[in-house]
N, C-alpha and C positions, 0 to 999 in steps of 0.2 A: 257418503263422505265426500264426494270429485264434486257430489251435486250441491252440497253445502260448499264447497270451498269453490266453486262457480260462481253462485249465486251470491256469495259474498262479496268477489270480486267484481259481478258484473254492477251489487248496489254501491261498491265504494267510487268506481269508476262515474258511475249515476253520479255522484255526490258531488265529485270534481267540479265534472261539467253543471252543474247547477250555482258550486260557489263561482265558478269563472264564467258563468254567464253568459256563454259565447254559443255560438250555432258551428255547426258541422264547418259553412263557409263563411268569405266574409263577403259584404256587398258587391264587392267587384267579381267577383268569382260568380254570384249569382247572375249578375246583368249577361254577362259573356256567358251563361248557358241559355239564356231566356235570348242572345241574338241568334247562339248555335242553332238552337230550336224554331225560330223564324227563319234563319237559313235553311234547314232540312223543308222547312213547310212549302215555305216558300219554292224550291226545289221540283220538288213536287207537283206543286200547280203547275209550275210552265212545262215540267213536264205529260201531263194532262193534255187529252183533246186530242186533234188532229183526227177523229176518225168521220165518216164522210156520214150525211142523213141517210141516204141508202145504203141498205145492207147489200145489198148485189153491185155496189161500185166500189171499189178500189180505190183509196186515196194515197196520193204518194207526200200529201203531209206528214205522216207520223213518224218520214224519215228525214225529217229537218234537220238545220243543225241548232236549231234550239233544244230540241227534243233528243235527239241523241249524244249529244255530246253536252251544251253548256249545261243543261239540266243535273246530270247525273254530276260534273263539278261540283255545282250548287250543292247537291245533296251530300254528295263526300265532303267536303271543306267544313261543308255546316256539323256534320259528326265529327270532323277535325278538332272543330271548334268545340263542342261542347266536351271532348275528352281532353281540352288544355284546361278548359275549366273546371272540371274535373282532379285533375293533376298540379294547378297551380298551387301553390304552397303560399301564403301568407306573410307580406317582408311582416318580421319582429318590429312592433311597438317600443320605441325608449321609452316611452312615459312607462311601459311595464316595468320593465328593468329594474328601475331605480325603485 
């Protein structure tokens, strides 16, 4: 019975969104996770490297402040960013409205 009365609601719901034609997000919301994600990547690379061609030397690169500190920014701000995008809500259409 819970499993019909699910499955009904999860195909009527189906339906909605099929007549309103719409996606989860709307364009803007997509682009600001697609830069979030370029920030996280991005992040990442510069924080990369720093380690020395010999393994028995010691490089005191990997304690830069690229690498320690603006890196990890990058990579927080960029998860920042794709959880506003995420969460942004969608200003209402008047042309719907009416």
């Amino acid at each position: 019975m819970l499993r019909e009365v699910l499955r009904i609601t999860i195909f009527d719901t189906q339906i909605q969104l099929m007549k309103n034609n719409s996606f989860a997000f709307q364009r803007q919301n997509y682009l600001l996770l697609i830069a979030g994600l370029a920030v996280v990547v991005l992040g990442f690379i510069v924080m990369s490297g720093g380690g020395s061609e010999d393994p028995n030397e010691f490089s005191e690169e990997i304690f830069s402040f690229r690498r320690i500190t603006l890196a990890p920014i990058m990579v927080l701000a960029g998860y920042g960013l794709v959880m506003y995008a995420i969460m942004k809500k969608p200003k209402a259409d008047h042309k719907q409205e009416a």
